[in-house]
DSSP file (Angstrom, degrees, kcal/mol; ACC not computed):
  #  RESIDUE AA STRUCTURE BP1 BP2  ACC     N-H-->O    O-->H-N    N-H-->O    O-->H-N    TCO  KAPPA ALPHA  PHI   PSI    X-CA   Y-CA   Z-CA
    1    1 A X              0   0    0      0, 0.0     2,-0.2     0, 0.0     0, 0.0   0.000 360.0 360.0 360.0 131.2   -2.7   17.0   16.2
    2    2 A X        -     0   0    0    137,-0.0     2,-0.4   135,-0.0   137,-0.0  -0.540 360.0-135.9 -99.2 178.6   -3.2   13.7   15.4
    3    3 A X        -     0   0    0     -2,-0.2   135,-0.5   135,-0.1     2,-0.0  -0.971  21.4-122.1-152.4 129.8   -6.4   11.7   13.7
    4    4 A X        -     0   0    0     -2,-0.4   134,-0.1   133,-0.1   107,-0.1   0.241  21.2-121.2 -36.0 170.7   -7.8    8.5   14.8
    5    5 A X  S >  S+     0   0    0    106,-0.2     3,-2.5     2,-0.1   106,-0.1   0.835 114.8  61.6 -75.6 -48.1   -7.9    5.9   12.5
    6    6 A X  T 3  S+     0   0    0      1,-0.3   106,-0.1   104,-0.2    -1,-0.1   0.714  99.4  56.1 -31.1 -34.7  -11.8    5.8   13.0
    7    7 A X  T 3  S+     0   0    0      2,-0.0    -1,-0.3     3,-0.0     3,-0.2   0.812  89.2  99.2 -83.0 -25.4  -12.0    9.6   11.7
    8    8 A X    <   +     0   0    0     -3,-2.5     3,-0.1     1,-0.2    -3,-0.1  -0.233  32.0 150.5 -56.2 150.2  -10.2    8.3    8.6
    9    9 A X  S    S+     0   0    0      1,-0.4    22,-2.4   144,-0.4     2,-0.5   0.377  78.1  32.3-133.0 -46.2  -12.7    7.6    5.6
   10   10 A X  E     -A   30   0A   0    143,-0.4     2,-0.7    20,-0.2    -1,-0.4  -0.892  68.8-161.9-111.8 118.7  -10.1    8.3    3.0
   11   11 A X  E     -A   29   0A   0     18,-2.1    18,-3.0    -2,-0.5     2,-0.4  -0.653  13.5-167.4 -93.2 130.7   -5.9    7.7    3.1
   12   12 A X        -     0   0    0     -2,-0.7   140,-0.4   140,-0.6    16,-0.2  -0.609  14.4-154.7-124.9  96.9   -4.1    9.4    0.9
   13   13 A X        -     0   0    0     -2,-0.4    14,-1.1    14,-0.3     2,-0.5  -0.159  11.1-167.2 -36.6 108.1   -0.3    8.8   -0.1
   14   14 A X  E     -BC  26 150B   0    136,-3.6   136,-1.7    12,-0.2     2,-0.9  -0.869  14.4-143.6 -97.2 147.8    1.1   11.9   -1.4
   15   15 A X  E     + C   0 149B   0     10,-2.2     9,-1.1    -2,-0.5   134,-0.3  -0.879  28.7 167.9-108.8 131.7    4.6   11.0   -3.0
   16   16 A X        +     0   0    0    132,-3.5     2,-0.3    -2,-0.9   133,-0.2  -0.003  66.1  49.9-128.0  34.5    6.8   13.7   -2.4
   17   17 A X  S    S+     0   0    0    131,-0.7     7,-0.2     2,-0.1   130,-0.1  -0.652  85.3 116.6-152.2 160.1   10.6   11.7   -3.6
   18   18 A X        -     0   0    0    128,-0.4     5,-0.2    -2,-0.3   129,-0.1   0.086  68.3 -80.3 157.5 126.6    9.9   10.2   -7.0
   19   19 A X    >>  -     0   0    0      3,-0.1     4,-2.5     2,-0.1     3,-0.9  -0.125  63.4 -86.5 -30.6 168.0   10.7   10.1  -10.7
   20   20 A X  T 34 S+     0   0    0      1,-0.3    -1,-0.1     2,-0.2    75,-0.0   0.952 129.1  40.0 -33.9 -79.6    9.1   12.9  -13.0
   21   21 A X  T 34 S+     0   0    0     23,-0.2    -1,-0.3     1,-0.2    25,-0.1   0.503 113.7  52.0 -60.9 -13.2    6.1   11.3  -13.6
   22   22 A X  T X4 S+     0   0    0     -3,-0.9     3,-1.0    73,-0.1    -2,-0.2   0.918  86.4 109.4-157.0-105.8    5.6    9.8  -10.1
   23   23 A X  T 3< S+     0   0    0     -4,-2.5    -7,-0.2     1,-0.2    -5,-0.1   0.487  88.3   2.9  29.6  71.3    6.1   13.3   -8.3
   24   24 A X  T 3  S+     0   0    0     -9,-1.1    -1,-0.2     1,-0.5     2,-0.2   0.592  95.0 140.2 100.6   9.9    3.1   15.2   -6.6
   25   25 A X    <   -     0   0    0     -3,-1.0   -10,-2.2   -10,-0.2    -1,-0.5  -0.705  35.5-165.7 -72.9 128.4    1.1   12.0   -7.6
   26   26 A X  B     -B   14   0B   0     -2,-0.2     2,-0.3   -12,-0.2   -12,-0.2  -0.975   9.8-151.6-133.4 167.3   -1.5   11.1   -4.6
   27   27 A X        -     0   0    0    -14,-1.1     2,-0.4    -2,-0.4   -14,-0.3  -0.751   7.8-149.5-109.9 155.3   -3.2    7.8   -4.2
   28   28 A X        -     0   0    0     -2,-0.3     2,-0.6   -16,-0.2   -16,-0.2  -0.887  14.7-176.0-122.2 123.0   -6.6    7.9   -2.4
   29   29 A X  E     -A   11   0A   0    -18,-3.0   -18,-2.1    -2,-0.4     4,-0.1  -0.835  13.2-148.9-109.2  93.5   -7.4    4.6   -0.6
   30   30 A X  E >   -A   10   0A   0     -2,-0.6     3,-1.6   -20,-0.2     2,-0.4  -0.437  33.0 -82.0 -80.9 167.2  -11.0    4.3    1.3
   31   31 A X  T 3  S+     0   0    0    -22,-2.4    78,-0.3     1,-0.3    -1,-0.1  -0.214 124.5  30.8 -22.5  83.2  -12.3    2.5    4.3
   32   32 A X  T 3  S+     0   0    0     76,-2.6    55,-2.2     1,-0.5    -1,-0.3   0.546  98.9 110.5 124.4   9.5  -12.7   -0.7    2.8
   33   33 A X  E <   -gH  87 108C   0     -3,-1.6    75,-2.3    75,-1.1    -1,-0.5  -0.667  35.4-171.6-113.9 161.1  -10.0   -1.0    0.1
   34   34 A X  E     +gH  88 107C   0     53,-1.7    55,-5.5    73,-0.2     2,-0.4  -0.859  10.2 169.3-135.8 136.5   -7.0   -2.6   -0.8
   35   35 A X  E     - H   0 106C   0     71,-1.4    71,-1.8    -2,-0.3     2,-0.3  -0.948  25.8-119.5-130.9 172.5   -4.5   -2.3   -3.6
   36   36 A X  E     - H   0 105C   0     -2,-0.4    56,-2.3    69,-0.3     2,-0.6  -0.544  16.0-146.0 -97.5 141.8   -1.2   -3.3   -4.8
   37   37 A X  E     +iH  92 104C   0     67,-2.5    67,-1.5    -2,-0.3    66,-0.8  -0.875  35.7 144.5-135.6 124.1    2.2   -1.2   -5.7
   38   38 A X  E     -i   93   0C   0     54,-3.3    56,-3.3    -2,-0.6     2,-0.4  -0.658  48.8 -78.3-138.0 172.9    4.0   -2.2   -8.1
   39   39 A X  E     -i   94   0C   0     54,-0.2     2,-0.2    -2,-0.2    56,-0.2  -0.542  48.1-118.8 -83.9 137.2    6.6   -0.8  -11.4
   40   40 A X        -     0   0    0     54,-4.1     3,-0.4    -2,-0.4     4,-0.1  -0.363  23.9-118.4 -64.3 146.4    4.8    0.2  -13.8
   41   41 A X  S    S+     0   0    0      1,-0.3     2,-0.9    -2,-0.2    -1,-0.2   0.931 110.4  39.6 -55.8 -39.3    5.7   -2.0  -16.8
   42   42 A X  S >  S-     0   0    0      3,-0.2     3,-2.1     1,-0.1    -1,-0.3  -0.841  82.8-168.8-105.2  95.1    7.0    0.5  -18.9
   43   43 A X  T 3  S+     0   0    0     -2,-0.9    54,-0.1    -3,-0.4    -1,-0.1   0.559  81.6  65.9 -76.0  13.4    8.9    2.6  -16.3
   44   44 A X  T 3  S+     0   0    0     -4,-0.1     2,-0.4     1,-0.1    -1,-0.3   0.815 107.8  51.4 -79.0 -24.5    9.6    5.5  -18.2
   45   45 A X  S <  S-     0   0    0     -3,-2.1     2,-0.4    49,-0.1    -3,-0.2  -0.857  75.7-157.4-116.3 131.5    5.8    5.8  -18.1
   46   46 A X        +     0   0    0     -2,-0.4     2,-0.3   -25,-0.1    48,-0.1  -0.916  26.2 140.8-131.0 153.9    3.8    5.7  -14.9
   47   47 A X        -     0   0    0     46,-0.5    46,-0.4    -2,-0.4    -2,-0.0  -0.935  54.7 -81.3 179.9 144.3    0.1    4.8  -14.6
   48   48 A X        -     0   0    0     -2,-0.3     2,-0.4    44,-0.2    44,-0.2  -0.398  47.1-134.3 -52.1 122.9   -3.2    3.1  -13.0
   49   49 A X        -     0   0    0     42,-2.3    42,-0.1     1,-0.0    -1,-0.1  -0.753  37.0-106.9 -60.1 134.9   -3.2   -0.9  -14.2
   50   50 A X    >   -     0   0    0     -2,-0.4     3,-0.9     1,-0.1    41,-0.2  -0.320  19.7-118.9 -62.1 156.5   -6.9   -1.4  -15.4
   51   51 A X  T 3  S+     0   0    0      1,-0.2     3,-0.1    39,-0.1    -1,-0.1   0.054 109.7  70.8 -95.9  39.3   -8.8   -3.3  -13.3
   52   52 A X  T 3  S+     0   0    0      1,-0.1    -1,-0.2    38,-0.0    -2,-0.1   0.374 105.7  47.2-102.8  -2.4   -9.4   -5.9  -15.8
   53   53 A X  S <  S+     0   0    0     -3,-0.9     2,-0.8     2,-0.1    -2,-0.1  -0.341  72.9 160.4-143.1  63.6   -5.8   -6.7  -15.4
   54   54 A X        -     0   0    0     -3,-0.1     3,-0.1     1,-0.1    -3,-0.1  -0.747  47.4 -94.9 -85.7 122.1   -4.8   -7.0  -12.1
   55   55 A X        -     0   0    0     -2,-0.8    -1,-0.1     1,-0.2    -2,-0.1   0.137  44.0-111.1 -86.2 125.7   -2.0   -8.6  -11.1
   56   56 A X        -     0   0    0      1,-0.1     2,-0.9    -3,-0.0    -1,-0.2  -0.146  17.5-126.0 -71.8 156.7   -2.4  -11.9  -10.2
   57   57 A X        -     0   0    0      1,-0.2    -1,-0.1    -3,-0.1     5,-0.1  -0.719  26.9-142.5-109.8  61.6   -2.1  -13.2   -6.5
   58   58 A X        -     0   0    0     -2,-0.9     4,-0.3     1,-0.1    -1,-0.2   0.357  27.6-107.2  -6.1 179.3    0.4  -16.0   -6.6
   59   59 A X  S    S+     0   0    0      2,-0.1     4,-0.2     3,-0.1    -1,-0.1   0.805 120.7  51.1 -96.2 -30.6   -0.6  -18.6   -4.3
   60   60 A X  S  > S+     0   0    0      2,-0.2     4,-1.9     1,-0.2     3,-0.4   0.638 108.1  53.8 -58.4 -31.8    2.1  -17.8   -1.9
   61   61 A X  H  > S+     0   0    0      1,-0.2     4,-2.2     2,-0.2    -1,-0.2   0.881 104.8  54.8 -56.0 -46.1    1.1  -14.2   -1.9
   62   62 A X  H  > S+     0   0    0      2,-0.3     4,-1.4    -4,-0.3    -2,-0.2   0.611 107.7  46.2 -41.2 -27.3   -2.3  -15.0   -1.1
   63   63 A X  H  > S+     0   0    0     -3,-0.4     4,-4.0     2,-0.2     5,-0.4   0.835 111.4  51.5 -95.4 -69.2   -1.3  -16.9    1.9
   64   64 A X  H  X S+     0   0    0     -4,-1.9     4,-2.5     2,-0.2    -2,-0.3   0.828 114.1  47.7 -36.5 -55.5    1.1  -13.9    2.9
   65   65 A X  H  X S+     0   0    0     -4,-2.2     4,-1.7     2,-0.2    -2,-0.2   0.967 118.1  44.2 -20.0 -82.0   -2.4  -11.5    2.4
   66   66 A X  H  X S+     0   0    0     -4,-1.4     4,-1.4     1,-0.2     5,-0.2   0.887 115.7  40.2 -58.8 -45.2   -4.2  -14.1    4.5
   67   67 A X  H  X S+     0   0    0     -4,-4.0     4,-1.5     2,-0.2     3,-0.4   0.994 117.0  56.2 -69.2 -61.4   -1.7  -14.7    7.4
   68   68 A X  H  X S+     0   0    0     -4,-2.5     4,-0.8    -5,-0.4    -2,-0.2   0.788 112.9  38.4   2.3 -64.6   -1.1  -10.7    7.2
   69   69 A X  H  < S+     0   0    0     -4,-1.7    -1,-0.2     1,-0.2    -2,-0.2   0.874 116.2  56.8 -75.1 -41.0   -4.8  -10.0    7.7
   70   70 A X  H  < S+     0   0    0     -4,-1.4    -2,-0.2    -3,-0.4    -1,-0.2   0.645 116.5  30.4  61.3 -87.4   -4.9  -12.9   10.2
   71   71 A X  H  < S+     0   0    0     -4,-1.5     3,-0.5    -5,-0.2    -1,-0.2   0.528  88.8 112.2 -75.7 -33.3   -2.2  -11.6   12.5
   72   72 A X  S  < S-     0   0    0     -4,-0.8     2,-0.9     1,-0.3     4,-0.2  -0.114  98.0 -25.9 -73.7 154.2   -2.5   -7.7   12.3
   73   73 A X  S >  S-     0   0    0      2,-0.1     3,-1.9     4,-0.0    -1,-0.3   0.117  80.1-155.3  20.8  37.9   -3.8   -5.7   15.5
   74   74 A X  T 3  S+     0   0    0     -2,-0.9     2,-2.4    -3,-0.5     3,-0.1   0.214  79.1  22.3 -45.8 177.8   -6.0   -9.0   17.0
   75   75 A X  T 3  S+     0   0    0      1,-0.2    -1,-0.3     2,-0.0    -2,-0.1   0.133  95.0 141.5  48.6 -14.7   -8.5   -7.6   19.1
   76   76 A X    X   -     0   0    0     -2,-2.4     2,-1.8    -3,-1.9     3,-1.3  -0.196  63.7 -93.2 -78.8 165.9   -8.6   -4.4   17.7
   77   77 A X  T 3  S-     0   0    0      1,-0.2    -1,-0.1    34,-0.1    -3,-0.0  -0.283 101.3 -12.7 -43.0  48.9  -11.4   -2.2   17.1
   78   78 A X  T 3  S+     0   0    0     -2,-1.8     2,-1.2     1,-0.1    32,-0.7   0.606  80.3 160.9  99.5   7.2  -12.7   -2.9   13.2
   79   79 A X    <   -     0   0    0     -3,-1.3    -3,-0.1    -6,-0.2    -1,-0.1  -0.457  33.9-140.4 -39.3  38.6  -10.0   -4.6   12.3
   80   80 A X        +     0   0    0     -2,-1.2    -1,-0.1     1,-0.1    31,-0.1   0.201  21.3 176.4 -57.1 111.5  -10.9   -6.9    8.8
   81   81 A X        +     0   0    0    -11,-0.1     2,-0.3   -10,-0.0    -1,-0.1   0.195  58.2  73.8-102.8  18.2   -9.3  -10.4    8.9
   82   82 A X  S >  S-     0   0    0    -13,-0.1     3,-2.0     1,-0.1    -2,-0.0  -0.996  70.3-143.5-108.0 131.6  -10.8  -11.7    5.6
   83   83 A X  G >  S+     0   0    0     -2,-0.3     3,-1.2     1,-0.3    -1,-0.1   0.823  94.6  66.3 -39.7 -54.1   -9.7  -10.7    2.1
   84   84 A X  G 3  S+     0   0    0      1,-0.3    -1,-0.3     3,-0.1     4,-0.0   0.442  84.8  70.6 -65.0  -5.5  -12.7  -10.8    0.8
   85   85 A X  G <  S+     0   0    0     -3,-2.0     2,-0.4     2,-0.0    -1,-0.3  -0.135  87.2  88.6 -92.6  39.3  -13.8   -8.2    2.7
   86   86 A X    <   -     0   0    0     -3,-1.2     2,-0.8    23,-0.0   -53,-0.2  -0.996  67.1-150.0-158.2  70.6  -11.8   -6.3    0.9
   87   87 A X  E     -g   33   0C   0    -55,-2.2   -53,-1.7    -2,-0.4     2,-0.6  -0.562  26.4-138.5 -71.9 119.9  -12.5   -4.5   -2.4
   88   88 A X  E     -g   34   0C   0     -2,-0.8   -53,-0.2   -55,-0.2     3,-0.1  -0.374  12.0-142.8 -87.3 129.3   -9.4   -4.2   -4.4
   89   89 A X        -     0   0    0    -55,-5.5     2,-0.3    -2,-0.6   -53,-0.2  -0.301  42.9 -73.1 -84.9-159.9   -8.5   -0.9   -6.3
   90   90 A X        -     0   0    0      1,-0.1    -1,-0.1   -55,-0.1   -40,-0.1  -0.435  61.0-114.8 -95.3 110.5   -6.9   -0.5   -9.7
   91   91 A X        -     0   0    0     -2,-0.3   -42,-2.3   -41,-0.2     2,-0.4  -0.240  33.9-135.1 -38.8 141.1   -2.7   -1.6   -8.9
   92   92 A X  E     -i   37   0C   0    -56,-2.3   -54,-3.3   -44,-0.2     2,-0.7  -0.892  10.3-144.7-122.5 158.6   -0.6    1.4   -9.4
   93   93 A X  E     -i   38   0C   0     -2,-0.4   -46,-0.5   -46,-0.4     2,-0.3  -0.908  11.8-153.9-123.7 122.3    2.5    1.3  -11.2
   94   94 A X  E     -i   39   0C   0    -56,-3.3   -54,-4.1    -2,-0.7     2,-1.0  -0.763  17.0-128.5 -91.5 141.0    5.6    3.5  -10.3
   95   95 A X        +     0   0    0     -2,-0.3     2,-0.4   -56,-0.2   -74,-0.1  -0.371  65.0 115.6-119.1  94.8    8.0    4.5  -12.3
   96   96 A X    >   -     0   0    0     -2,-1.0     3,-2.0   -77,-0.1    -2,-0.1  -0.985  61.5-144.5-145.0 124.8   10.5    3.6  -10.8
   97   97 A X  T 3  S+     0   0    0     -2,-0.4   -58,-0.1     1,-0.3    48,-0.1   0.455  97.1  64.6 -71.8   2.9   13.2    1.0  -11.8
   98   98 A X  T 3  S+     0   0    0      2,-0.1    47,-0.5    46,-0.1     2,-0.4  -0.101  78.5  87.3-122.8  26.7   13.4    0.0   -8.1
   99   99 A X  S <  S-     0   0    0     -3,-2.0     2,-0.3    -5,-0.1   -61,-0.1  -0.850  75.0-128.0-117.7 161.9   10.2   -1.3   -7.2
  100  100 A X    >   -     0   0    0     -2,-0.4     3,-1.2   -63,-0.2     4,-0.1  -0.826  28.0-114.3-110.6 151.3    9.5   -4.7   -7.7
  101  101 A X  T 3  S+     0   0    0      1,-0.3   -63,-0.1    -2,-0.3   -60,-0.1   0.403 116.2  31.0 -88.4  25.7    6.3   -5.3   -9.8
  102  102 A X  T 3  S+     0   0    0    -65,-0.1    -1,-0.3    17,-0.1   -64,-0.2  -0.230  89.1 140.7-134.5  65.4    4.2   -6.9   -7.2
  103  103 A X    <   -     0   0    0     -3,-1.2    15,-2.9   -66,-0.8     2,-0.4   0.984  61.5  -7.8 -53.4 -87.7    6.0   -4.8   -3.8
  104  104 A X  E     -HJ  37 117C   0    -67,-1.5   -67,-2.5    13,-0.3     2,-0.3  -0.941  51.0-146.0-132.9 149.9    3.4   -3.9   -1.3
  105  105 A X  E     -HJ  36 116C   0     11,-2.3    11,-3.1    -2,-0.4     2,-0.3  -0.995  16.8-155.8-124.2 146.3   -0.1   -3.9   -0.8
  106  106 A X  E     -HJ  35 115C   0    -71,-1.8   -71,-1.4    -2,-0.3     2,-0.5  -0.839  10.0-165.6-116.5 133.2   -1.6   -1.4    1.1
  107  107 A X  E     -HJ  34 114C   0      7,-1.4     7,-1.6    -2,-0.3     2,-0.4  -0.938   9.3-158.4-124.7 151.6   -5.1   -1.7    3.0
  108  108 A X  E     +HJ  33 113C   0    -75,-2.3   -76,-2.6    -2,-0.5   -75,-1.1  -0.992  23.3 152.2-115.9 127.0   -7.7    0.6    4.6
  109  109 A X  E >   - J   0 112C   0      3,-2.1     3,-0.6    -2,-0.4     2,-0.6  -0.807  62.1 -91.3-135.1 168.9  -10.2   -0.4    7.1
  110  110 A X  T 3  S+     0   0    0    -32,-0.7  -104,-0.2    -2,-0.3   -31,-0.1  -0.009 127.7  57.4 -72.4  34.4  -12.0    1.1   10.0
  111  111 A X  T 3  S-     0   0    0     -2,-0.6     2,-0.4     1,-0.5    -1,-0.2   0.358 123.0-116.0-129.9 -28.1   -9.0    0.0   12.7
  112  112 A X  E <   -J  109   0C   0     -3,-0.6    -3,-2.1   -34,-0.2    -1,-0.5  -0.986  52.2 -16.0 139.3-141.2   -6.9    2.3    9.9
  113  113 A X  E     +JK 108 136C   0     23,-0.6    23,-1.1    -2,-0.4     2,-0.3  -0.804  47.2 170.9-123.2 161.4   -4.3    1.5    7.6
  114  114 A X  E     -JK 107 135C   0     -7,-1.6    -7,-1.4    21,-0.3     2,-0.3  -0.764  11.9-160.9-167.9 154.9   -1.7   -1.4    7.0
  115  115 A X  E     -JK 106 134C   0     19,-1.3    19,-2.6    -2,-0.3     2,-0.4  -0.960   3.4-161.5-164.3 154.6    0.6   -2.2    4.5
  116  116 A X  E     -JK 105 133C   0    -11,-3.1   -11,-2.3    -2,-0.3     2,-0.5  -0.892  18.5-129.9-131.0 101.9    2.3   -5.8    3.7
  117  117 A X  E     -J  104   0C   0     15,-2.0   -13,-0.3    -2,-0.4   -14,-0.1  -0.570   9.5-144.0 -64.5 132.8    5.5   -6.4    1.5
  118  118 A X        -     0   0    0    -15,-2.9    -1,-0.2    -2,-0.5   -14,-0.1  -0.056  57.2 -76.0 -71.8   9.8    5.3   -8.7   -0.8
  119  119 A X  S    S+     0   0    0      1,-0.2     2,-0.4   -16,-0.1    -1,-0.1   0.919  73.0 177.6  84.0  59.6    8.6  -10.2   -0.7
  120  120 A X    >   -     0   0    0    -17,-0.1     3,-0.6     1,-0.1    -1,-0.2  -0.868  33.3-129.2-101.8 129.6    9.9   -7.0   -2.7
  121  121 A X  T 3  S+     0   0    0     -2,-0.4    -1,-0.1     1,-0.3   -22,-0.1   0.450 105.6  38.4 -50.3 -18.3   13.9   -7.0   -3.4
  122  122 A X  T 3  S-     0   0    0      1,-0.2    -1,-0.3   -24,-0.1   -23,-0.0   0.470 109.9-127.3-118.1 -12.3   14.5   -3.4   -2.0
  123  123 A X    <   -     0   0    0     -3,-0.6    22,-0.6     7,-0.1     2,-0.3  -0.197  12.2-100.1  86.3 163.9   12.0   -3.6    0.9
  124  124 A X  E     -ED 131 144B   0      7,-0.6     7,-3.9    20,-0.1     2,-0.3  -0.961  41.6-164.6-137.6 135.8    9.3   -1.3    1.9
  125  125 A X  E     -ED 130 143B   0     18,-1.4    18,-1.4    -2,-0.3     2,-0.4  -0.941  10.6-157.7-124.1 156.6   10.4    1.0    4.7
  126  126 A X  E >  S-ED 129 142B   0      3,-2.2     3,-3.7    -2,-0.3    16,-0.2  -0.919  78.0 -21.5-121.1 143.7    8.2    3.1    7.0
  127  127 A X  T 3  S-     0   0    0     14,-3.8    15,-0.1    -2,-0.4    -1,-0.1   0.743 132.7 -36.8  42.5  32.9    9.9    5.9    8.6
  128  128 A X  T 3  S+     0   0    0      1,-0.3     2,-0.5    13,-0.3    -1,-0.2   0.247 117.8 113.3 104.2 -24.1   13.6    4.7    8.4
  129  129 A X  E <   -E  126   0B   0     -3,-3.7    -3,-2.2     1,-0.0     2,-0.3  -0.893  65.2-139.1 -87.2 116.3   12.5    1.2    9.0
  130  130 A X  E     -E  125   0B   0     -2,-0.5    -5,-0.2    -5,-0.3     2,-0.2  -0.685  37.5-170.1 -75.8 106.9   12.6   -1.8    6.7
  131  131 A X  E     -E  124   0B   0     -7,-3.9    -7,-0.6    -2,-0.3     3,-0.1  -0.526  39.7-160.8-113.7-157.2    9.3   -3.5    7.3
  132  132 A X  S    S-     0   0    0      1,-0.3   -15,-2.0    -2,-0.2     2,-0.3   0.187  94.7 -19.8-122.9 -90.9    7.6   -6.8    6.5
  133  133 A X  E    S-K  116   0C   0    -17,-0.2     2,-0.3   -29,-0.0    -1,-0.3  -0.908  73.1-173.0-130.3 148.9    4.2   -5.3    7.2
  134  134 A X  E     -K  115   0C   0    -19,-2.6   -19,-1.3    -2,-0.3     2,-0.8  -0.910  23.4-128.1-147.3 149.1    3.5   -2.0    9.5
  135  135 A X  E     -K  114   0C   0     -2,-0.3   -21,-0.3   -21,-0.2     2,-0.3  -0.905  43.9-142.0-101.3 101.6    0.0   -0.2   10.9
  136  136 A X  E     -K  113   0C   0    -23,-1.1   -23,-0.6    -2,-0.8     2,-0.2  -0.717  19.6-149.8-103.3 145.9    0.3    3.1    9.9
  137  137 A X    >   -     0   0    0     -2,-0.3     3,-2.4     1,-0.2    14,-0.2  -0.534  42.1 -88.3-156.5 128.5   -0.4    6.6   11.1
  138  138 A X  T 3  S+     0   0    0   -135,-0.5    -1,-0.2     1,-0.3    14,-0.2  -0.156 120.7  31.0 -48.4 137.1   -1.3   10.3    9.6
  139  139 A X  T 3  S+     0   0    0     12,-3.0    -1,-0.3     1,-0.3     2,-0.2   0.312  77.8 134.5 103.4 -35.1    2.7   11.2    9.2
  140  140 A X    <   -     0   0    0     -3,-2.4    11,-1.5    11,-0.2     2,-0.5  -0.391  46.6-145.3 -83.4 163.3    4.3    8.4    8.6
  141  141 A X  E     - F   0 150B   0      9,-0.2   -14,-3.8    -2,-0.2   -13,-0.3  -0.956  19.6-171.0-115.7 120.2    6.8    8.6    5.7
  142  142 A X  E     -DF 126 149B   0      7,-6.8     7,-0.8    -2,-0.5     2,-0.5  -0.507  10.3-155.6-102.1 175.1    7.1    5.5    3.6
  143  143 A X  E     -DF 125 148B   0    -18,-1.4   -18,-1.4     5,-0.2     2,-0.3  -0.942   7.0-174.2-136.1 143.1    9.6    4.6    0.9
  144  144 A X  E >  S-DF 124 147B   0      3,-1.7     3,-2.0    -2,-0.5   -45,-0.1  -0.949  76.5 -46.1-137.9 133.2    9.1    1.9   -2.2
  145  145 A X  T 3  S-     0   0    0    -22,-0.6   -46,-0.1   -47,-0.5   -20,-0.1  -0.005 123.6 -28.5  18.9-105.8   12.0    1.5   -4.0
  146  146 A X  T 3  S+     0   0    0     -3,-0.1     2,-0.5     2,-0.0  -128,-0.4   0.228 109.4 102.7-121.8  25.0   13.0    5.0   -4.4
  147  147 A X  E <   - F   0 144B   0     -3,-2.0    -3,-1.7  -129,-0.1     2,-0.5  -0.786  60.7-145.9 -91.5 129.7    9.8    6.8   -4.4
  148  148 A X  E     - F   0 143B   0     -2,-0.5  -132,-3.5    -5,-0.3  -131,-0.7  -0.839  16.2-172.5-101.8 116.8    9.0    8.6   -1.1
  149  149 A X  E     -CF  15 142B   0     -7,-0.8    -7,-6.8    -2,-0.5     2,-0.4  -0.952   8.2-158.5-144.3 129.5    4.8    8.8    0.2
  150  150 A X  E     -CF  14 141B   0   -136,-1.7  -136,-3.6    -2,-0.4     2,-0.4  -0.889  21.9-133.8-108.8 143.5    3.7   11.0    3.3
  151  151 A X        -     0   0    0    -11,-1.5   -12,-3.0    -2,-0.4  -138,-0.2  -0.927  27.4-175.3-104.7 130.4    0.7    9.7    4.3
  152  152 A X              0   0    0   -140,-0.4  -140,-0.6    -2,-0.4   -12,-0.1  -0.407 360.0 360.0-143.5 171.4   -2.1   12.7    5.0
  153  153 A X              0   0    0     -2,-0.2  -144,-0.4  -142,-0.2  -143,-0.4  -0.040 360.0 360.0 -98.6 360.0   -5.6   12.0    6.4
């Protein structure tokens, strides 16, 4: 059985590949969020970045964000193509020595959910796939660096 995107309110990444710490971790995204995945600075240690220090948004990431949002499903159904509609959560930090510390950012909206690499040195692959940015589906299996996230409804 599959679920709409519409029926989504919350995505949640389970990581089910992953260092220790990393492991049985999942992140909860809602309808109207954004965040970043990145290494945690100390990767022995893995952990929410506050959101008084969230990692800043190059200007060239910013453009990638905006052409991303831009581009993504045109016509579809609830789609958000401004950033700023957007609330951004807290960046999460992997620990894993094979993420790059700004990777992908992942969003949820009411069309579903999307994720954009960020010009990450190992790639962000969905299902087998090395993508640049992907609209993704209850099921899909993702990889960042070498942490592994099923994506659940």
């Amino acid at each position: 059985m599959t679920t709409s995107p519409a029926a989504i309110k919350v995505a949640h990444l389970a990581v089910t590949h992953g260092n220790k710490p990393d492991l049985g971790r999942v992140l909860e995204l809602p309808v109207g969020h954004c965040l970043m995945v990145g290494r945690s600075p100390d990767s022995r240690h893995t952990g929410m970045i506050t959101q008084l220090s969230l990692l800043h948004l190059e200007a060239e990431d910013h453009a990638l964000v905006i052409q991303h949002l831009r581009t993504r499903a045109p016509g579809t159904d609830g789609a958000r193509h401004l950033f700023a509609s957007f609330e951004r959560d807290d960046d999460v930090g992997l620990a894993d020595d094979a993420v790059s510390s700004r990777h992908t950012m992942l969003f949820c909206d009411e069309a579903g959910i999307t994720l954009l690499d960020m010009g990450s040195t190992n790639g962000t692959w969905v299902n087998g796939e090395r993508v640049v940015s992907a609209d993704l589906a209850v099921g899909d299996l993702l990889r960042i660096g070498e942490t592994r996230f099923e994506l659940r409804s």
